[in-house]
DODRENZA-55631 format. One line per 5 residues: number of its first residue (from 1); for each residue x, y, z of C-alpha. Coordinates in nm, 3 decimals, always signed. Layout:
BEGIN
NUM) X,Y,Z  ...
END
This chain:
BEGIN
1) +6.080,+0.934,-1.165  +5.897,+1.148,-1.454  +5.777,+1.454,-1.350  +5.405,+1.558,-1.357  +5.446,+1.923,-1.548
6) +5.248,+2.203,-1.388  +5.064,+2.473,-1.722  +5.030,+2.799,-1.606  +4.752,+2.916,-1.917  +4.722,+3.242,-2.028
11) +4.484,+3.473,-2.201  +4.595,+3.708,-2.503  +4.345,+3.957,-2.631  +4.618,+4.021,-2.918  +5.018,+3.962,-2.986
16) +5.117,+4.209,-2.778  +4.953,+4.117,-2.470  +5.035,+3.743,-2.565  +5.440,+3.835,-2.567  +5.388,+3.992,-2.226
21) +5.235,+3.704,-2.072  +5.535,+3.485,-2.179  +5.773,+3.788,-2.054  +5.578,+3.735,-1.731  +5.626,+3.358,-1.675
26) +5.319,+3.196,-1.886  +5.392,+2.844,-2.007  +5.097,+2.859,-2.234  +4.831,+3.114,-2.415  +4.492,+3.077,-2.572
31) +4.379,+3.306,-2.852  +4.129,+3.369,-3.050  +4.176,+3.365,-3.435  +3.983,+3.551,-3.676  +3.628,+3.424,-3.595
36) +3.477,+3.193,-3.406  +3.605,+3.278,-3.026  +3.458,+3.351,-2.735  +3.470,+3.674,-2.703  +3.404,+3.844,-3.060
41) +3.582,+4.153,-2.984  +3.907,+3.950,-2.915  +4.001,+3.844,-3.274  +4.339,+3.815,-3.421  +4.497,+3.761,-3.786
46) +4.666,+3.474,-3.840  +4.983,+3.603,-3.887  +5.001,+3.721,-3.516  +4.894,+3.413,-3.393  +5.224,+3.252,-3.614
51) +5.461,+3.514,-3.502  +5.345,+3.452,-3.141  +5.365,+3.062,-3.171  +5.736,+3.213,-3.291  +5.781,+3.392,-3.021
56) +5.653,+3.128,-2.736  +5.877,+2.878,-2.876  +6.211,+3.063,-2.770  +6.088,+2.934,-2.429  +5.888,+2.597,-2.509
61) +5.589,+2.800,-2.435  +5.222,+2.651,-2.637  +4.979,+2.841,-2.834  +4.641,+2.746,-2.828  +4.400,+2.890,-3.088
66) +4.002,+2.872,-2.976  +3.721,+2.804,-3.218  +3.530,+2.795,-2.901  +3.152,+2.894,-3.029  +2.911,+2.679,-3.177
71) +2.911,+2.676,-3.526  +2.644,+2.679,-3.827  +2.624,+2.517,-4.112  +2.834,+2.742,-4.332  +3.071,+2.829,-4.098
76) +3.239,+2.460,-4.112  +3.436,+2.510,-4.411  +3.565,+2.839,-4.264  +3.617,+2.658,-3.890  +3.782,+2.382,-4.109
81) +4.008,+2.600,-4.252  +4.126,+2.813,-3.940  +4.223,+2.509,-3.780  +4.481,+2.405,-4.065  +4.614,+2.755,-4.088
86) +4.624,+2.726,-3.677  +4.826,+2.414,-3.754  +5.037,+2.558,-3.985  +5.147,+2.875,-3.787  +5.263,+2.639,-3.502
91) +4.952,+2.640,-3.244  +4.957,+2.329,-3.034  +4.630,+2.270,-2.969  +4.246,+2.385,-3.045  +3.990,+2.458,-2.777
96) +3.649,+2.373,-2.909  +3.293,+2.398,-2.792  +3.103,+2.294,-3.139  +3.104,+1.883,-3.128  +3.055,+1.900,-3.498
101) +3.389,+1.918,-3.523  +3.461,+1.578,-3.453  +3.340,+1.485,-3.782  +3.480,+1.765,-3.986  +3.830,+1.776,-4.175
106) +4.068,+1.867,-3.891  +4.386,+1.875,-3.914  +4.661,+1.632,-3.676  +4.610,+1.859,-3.403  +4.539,+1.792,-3.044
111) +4.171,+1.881,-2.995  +4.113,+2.040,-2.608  +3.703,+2.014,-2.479  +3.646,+2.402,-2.376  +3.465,+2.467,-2.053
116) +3.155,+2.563,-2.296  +3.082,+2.168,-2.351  +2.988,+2.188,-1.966  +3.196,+1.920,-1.767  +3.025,+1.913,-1.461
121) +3.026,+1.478,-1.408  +3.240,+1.207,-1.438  +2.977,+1.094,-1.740  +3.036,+1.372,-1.964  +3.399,+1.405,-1.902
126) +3.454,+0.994,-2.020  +3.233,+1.054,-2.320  +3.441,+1.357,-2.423  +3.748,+1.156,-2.367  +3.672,+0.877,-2.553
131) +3.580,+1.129,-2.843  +3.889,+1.158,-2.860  +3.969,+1.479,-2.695  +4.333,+1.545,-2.572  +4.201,+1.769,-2.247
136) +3.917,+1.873,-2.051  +3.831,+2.235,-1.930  +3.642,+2.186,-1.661  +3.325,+2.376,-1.550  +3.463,+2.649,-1.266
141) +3.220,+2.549,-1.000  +3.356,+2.198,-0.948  +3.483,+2.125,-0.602  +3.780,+1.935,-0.523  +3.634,+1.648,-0.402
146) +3.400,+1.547,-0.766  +3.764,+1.688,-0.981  +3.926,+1.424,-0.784  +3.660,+1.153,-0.909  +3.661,+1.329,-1.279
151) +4.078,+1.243,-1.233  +4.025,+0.898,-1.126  +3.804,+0.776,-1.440  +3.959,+0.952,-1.706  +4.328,+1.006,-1.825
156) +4.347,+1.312,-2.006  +4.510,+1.643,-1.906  +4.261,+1.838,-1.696  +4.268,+2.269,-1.627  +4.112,+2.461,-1.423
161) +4.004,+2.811,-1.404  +4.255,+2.968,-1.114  +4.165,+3.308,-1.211  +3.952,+3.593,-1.321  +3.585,+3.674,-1.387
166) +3.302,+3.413,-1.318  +2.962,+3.373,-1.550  +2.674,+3.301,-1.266  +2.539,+3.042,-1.482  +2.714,+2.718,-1.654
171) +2.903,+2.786,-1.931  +2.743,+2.679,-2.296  +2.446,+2.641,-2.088  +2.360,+3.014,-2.035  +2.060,+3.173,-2.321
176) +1.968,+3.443,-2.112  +2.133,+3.757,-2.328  +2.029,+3.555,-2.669  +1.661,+3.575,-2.508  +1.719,+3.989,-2.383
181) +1.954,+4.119,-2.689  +1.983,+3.820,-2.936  +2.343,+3.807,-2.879  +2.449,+3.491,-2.805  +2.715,+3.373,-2.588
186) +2.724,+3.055,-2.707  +2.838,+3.273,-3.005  +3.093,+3.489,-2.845  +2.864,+3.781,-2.780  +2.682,+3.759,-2.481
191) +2.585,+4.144,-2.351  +2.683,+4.002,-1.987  +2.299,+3.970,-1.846  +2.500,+3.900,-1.528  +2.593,+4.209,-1.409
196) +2.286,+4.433,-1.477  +2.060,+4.508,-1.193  +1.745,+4.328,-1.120  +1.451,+4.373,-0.856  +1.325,+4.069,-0.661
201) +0.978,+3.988,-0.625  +0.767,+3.703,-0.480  +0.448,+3.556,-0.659  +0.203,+3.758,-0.542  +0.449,+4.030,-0.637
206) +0.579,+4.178,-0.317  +0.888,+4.375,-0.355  +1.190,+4.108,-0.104  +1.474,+4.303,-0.289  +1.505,+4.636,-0.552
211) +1.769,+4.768,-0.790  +2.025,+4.503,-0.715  +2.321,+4.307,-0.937  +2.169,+3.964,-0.787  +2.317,+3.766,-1.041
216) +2.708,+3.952,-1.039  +2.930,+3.693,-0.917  +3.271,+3.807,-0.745  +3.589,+3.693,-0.914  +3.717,+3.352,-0.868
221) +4.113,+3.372,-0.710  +4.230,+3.002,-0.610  +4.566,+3.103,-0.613  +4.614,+2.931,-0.231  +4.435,+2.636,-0.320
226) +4.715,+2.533,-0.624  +4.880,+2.230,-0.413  +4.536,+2.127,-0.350  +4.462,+2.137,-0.747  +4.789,+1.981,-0.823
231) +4.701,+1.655,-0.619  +4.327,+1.643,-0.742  +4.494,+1.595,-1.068  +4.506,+1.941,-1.231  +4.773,+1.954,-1.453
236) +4.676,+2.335,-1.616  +4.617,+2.625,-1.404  +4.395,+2.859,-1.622  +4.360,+3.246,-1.590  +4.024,+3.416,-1.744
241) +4.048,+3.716,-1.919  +4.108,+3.761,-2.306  +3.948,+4.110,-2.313  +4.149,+4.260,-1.976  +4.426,+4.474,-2.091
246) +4.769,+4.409,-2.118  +4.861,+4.603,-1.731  +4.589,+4.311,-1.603  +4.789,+4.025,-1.760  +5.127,+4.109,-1.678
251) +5.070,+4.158,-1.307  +4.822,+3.853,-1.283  +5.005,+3.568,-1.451  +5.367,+3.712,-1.275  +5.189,+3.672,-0.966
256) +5.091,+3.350,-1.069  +5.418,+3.250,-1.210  +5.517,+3.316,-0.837  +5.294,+3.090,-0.689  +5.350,+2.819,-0.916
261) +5.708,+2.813,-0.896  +5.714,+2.865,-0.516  +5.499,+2.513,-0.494  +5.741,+2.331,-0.734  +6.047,+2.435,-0.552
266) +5.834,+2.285,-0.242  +5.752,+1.925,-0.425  +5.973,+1.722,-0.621  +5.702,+1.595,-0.776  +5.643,+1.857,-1.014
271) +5.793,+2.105,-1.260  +5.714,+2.373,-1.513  +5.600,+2.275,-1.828  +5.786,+2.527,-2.035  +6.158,+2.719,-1.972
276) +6.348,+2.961,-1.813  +6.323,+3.166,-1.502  +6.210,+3.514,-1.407  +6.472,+3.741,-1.242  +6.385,+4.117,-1.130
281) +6.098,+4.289,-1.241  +5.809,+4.473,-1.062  +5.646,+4.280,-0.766  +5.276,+4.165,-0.845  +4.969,+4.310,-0.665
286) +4.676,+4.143,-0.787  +4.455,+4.340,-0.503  +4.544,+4.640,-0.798  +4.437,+4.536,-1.047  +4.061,+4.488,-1.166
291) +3.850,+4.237,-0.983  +3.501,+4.257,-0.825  +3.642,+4.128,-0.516  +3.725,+3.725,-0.499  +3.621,+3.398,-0.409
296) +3.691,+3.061,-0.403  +3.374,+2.972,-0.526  +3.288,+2.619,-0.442  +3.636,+2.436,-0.446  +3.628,+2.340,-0.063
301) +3.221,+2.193,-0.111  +3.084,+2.499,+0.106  +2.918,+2.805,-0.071  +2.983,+3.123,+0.106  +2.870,+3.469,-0.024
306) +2.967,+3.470,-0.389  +2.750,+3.779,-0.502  +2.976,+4.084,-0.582  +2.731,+4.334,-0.408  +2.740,+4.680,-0.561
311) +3.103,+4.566,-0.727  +2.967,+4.426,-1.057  +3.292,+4.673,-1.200  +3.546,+4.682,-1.036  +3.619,+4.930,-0.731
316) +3.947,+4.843,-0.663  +4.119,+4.855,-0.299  +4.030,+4.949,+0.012  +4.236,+5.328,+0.086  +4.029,+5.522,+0.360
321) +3.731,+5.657,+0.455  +3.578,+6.013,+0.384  +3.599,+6.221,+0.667  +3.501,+6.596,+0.480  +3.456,+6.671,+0.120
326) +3.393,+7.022,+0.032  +3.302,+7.129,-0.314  +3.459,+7.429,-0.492  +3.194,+7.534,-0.630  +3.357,+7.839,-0.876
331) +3.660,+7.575,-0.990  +3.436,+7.290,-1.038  +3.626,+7.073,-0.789  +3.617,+6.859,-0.437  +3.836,+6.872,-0.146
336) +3.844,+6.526,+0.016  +3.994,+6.499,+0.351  +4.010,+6.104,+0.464  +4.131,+5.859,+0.732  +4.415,+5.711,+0.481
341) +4.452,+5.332,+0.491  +4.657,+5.377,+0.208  +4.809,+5.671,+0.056  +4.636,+5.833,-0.303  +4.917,+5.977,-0.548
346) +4.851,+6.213,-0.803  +4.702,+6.024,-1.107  +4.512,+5.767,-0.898  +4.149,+5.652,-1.029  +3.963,+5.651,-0.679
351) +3.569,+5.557,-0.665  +3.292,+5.572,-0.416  +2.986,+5.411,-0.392  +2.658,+5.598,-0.391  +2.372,+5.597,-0.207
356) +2.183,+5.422,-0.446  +2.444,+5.156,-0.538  +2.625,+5.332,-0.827  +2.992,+5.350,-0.866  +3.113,+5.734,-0.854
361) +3.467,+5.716,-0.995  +3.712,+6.041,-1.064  +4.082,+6.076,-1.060  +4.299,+6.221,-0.791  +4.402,+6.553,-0.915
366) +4.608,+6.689,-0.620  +4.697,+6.485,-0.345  +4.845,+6.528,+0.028  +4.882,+6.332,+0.328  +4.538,+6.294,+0.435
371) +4.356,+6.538,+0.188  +4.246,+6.432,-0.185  +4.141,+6.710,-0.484  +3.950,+6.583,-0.784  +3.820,+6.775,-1.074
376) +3.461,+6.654,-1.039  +3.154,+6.820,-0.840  +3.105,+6.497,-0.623  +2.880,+6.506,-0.246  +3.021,+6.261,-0.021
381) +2.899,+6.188,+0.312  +3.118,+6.138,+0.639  +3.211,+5.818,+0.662  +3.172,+5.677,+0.253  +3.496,+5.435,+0.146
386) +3.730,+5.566,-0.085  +3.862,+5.278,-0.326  +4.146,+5.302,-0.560  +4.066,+5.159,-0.918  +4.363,+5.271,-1.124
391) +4.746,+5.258,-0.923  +4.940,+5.516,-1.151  +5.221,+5.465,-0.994  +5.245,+5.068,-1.046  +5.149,+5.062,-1.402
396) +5.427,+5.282,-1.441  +5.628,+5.009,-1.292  +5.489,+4.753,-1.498  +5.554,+4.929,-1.786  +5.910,+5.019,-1.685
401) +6.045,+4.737,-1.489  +5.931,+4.431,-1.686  +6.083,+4.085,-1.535  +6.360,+3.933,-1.780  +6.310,+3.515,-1.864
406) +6.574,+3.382,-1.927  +6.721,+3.020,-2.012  +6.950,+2.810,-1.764  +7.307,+2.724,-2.002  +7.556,+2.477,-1.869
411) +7.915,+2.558,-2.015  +8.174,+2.297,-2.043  +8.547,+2.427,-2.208  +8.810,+2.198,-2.311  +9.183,+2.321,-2.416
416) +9.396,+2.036,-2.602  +9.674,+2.248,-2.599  +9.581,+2.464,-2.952  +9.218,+2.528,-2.989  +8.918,+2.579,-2.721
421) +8.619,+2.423,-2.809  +8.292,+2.570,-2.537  +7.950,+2.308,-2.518  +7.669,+2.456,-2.402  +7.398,+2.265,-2.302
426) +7.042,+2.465,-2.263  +6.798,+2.367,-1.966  +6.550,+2.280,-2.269  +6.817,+2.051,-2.372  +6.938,+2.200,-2.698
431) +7.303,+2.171,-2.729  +7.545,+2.328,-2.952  +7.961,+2.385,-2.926  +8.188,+2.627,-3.096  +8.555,+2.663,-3.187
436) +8.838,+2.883,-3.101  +9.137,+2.808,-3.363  +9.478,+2.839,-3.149  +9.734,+2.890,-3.076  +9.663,+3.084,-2.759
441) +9.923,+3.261,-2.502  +10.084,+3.093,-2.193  +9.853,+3.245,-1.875  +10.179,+3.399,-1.674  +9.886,+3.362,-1.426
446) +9.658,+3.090,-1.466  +9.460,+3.147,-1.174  +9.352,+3.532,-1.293  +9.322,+3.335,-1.649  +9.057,+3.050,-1.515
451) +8.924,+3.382,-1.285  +8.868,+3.580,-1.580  +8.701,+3.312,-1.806  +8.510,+3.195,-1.565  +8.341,+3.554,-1.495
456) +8.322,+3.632,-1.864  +8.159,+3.304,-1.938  +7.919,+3.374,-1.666  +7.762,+3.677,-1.810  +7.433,+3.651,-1.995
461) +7.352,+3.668,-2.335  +7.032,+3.747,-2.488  +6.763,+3.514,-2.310  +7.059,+3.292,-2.204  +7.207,+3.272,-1.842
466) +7.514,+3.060,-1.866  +7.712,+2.872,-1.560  +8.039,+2.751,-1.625  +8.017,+2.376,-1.511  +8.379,+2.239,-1.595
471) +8.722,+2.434,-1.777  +8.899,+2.124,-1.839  +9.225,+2.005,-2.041  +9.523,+2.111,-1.833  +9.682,+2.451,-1.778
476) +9.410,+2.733,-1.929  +9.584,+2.973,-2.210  +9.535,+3.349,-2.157  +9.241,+3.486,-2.342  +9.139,+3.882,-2.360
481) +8.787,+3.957,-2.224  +8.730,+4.052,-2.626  +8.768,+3.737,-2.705  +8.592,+3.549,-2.419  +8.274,+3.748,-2.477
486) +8.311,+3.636,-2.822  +8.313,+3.300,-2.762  +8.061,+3.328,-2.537  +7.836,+3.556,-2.787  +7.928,+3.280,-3.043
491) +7.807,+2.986,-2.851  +7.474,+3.150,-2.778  +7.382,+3.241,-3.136  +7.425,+2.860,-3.239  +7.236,+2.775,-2.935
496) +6.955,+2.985,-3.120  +7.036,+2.893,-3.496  +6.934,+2.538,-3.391  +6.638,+2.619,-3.147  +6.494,+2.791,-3.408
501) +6.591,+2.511,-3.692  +6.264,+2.456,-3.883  +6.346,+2.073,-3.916  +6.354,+2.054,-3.583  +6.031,+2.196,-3.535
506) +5.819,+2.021,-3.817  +5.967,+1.668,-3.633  +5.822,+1.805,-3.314  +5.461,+1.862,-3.504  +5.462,+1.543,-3.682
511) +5.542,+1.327,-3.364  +5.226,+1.523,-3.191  +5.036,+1.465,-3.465  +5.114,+1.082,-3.465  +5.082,+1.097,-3.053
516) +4.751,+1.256,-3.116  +4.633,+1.021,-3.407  +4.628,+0.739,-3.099  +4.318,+0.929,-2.968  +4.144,+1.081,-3.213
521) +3.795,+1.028,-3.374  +3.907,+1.269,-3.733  +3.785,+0.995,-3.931  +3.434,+1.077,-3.787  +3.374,+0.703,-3.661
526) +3.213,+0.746,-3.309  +3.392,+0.479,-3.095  +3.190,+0.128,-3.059  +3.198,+0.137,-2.706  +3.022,+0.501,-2.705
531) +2.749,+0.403,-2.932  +2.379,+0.405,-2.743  +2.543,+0.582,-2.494  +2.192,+0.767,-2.515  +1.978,+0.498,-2.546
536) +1.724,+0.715,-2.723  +1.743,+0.991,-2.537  +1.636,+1.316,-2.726  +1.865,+1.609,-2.734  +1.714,+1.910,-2.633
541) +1.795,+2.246,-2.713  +2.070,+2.218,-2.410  +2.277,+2.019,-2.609  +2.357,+2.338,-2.873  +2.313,+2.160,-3.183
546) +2.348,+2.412,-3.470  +2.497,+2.228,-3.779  +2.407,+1.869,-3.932  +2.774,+1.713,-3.805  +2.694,+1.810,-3.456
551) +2.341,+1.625,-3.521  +2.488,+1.329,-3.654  +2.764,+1.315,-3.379  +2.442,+1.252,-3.116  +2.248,+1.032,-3.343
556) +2.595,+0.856,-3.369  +2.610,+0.828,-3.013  +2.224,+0.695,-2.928  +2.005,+0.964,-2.938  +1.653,+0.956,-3.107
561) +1.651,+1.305,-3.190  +1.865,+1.614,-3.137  +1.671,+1.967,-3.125  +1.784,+2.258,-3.292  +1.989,+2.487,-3.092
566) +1.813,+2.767,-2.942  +2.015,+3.017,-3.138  +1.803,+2.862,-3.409  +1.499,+2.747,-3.283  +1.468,+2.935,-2.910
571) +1.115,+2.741,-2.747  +0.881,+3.023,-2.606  +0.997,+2.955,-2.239  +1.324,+2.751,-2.146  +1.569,+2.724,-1.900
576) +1.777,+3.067,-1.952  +2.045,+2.972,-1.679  +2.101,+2.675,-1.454  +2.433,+2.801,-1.109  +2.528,+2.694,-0.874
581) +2.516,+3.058,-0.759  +2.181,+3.081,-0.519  +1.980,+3.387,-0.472  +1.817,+3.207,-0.167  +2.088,+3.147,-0.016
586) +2.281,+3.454,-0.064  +1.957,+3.661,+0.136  +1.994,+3.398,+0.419  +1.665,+3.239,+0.271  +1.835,+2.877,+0.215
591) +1.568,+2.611,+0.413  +1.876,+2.382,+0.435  +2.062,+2.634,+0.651  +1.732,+2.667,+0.844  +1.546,+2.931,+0.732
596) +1.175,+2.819,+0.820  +0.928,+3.132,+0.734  +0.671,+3.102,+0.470  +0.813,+3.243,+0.125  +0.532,+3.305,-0.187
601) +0.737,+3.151,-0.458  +0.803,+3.140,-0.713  +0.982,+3.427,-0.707  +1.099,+3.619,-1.001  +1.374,+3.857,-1.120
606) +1.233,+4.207,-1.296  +1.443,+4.428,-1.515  +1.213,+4.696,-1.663  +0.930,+4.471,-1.849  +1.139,+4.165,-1.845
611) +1.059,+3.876,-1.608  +1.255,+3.590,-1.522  +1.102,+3.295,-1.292  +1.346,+3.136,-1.063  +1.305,+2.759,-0.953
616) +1.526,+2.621,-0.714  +1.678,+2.245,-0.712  +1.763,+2.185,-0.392  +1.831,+1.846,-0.420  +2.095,+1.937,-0.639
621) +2.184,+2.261,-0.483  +2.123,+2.421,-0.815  +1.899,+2.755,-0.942  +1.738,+2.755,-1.259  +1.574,+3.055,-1.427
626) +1.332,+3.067,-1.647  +1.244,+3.319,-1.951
END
């Protein structure tokens, strides 16, 4: 039976932070290039991205460059050009947003659909597929129930979002900071709309709610629901989060890496889809590292409350409440006694929340059992929670007791009487064998001789853990330890001289390449069987059409017409944002969970002289806003 492989995904703000993730478990990364990501203030040179495709390959880890914004016209030849340089350096894969690119000179490289081309339906995932992408990103508010109906008409890889920080609206379908800032994120700049504060008024403008982060989602953690994902037909287990720092990564994907491995080990089924195991190493707390509290979102089919409250940063975890706080008023600093939960060291970032919402934050300058001293003139009340934002003590850890990977080597020895000649056989199945010229000693104790080789063998080497799985050919010679550890030294460096053979490595990127020529619309032909799929439909501004290929891709396909996107050609009002995220609901105002008074809609969100009208699909269970 083949086994499905299980992608634990990874985000990498820079090299660095990529090699960590690997350290940490990751099977793959994404990462953004020069231009054209995301997130604009993630970039990286190319060389990086090479010498971390390097890197990931020690362990059969991927490296996935994103071009993941749309593009305009004279970007293409640029975009064009970072993907074959992506090729070149060893990426395995590009994550696009920008259709266009269909019909531009790519190279042979597996082409993944990024969550920005909004897969939401079984519709738009087939299209895509027969496009000839390789894999689908789907959109983060799926439930299990419609991934297991994307699963069962396509059959392409699928990920999913396991992890990390949640945009309230669809991605590629959210204009609101273009409209407030003319940043777009459809661009990689988006000035995150999403987590400012907002008052809520009806239409005759009555004051319901004031000074709130309405739209500030809570971060998505599915971490219990990966057996679940695994069955629905998730293949790629994604983690958000290309501009946290590298402290965020490391704990995140090892606790992750954890989960993951803990659900193989529990179903045949399944394994990892890249080498070597983690041994030692700090123990993950993801409750410690930044998150705006979590939620499931809408995996199970049920909403619940997804709104972050006041947390639209992060506050960090729970560790007692005020019970005094006296200010010093010559030194400039508080005295904080508390009911601990948890104890605060020295170093700690702690935070309260104030009376009017805001996040008070200050680090823990002196601490006792019980009593807290910061260097900051701050009036807390009897009774505020005390949240701890920055652990000192664990990112010490992290940054002191890093996990070691390492890869499982089988060791068979044969003696013919003169030489010894060790096989090694890698988990990744690499093999290699070297020779020790004879003659050798007669063991005056061949027990303590097979005792001693077979502990010397056994040690590790580099990122290789080796068990000894036969000593064969008669009666072992006597070998000093010298000598063993040689052998064993010698065996491991020709394990990596052809690992790292070059040969090896183009054959591996050809055969992809021909694998993914199967698929793959390059030649810019739109499949017969996906022409008309629009039956002259026009394309509005929704679609993101910035640049004449991604025009021609939907004329291609059916359309009439394809507007221009609204980057380039924003109409005076449009749909800003379209969530599954509800405002109604989250106030207790939803009619379908029987709320029956009278409410003046529509009702609008107000930040300073900017208004925003909200309409609400309940058919769909959808909210739209309007700007």
């Amino acid at each position: 039976m083949q086994l499905s492989k299980l992608e634990l995904l990874a985000p990498a703000r820079n090299k660095e932070i990529g090699i960590a993730a690997i350290d940490c478990g990751a099977d793959s990364l994404y990462i953004a290039g020069p231009a054209f990501g995301a997130r604009e203030a993630a970039g990286n040179s190319m060389h990086d991205i090479e010498r971390l495709a390097a890197y990931g390959q020690k362990y059969g880890a991927k490296v996935f460059m994103v071009i993941n914004t749309i593009l305009y016209d004279k970007e293409i030849k640029e975009a064009e050009r970072l993907a074959r340089q992506a090729y070149e350096a060893g990426c395995a894969a590009l994550i696009i947003q920008d259709l266009g690119l269909l019909k531009a000179e790519m190279p042979p490289v597996p082409l993944f659909a990024s969550t920005q081309t909004n897969i939401r339906t079984v519709e738009q995932a087939k299209m895509l597929e027969d496009l000839g992408f390789s894999r689908l990103i789907l959109a983060r508010e799926l439930s299990l129930e419609q991934i297991r109906e994307i699963r069962a008409n396509t059959s392409v890889e699928l990920e999913s979002f396991i992890h990390g920080a949640l945009c309230v609206s669809y991605s590629g379908q959210c204009y609101m900071s273009e409209r407030l800032t003319g940043r777009s994120a459809n661009r990689g700049a988006c000035a995150q709309a999403c987590r400012s504060k907002y008052d809520l008024t009806d239409s005759k403008g009555k004051l319901l709610v004031r000074d709130k982060t309405l739209l500030s989602l809570k971060d998505l953690n599915l971490g219990e629901y990966i057996p679940q994902l695994a069955e629905a037909g998730i293949s790629s287990f994604k983690i958000e989060g290309r501009l946290k720092n590298i402290s965020y990564i490391k704990n995140v994907v090892r606790h992750y890496r954890s989960l993951l491995d803990s659900f193989i080990a529990s179903d045949s089924r399944y394994t990892a889809a890249s080498y070597g195991k983690l041994y030692g190493g700090f123990t993950p707390r993801p409750e410690s590292t930044f998150n705006r509290g979590y939620t499931n979102l809408f995996i199970n089919g049920r909403r619940g409350e997804w709104n972050s409250g006041d947390a639209a940063k992060s506050i960090g975890e729970f560790v007692g409440t005020v019970k005094s706080s006296v200010i010093d008023k010559r030194g400039g600093k508080t005295n904080i006694r508390y009911a601990a939960v948890m104890r605060v060291e020295n170093g700690d970032g702690i935070c309260f929340i104030g009376k009017g919402g805001e996040i008070l934050g200050s680090r823990a300058n002196v601490t006792e059992p019980g009593l807290i001293i910061i260097n900051d003139k701050i009036e807390l009340e009897q009774g505020v929670k005390i949240y701890r934002n920055f652990n000192h003590n664990f990112e010490k850890e992290m940054e002191k007791n890093m996990p070691k990977r390492v890869l499982g080597v089988t060791l068979d020895l044969m003696y013919d009487g003169e030489d010894i000649t060790l096989e090694a056989v890698c988990e990744d199945g690499t093999s290699a064998s070297v020779l020790a010229n004879g003659p050798f000693d007669e063991a005056k104790n061949p027990e303590a001789a097979e005792r001693s080789l077979r502990t010397q063998l056994e040690k590790s080497t580099d990122i290789y853990l080796f068990k000894v799985n036969s000593l064969g050919g008669g009666e072992l010679p006597f070998m000093p330890i010298s000598a063993i550890n040689d052998l064993r030294r010698r065996v491991a460096a020709e394990l990596d001289i052809i690992r790292e053979n070059p040969h090896e490595t183009k054959s591996l990127k050809l055969a992809s390449a021909a694998e993914h020529a199967e698929r793959s619309v390059m030649s810019g032909v739109v499949p017969e069987k996906l022409r008309g799929i629009f039956n002259g439909k026009k394309i509005t501004y929704l679609g993101n059409v910035s640049n004449k290929l991604s025009e021609q891709l939907y004329l291609d396909l059916g359309a009439e017409s394809a507007d221009k996107a609204f980057e380039i050609d924003p109409p005076i009002e449009a749909e800003l944002m379209r969530c599954k995220y509800c405002i109604k609901f989250e106030l207790g105002m939803c009619p379908k969970e029987g709320y029956s008074k009278p409410v003046a809609e529509p009702l609008f969100l107000v930040n300073g002289q900017r208004k925003f009208r909200l309409a609400f699909d309940c058919k769909n269970c959808e909210m739209v806003i309007f700007g």
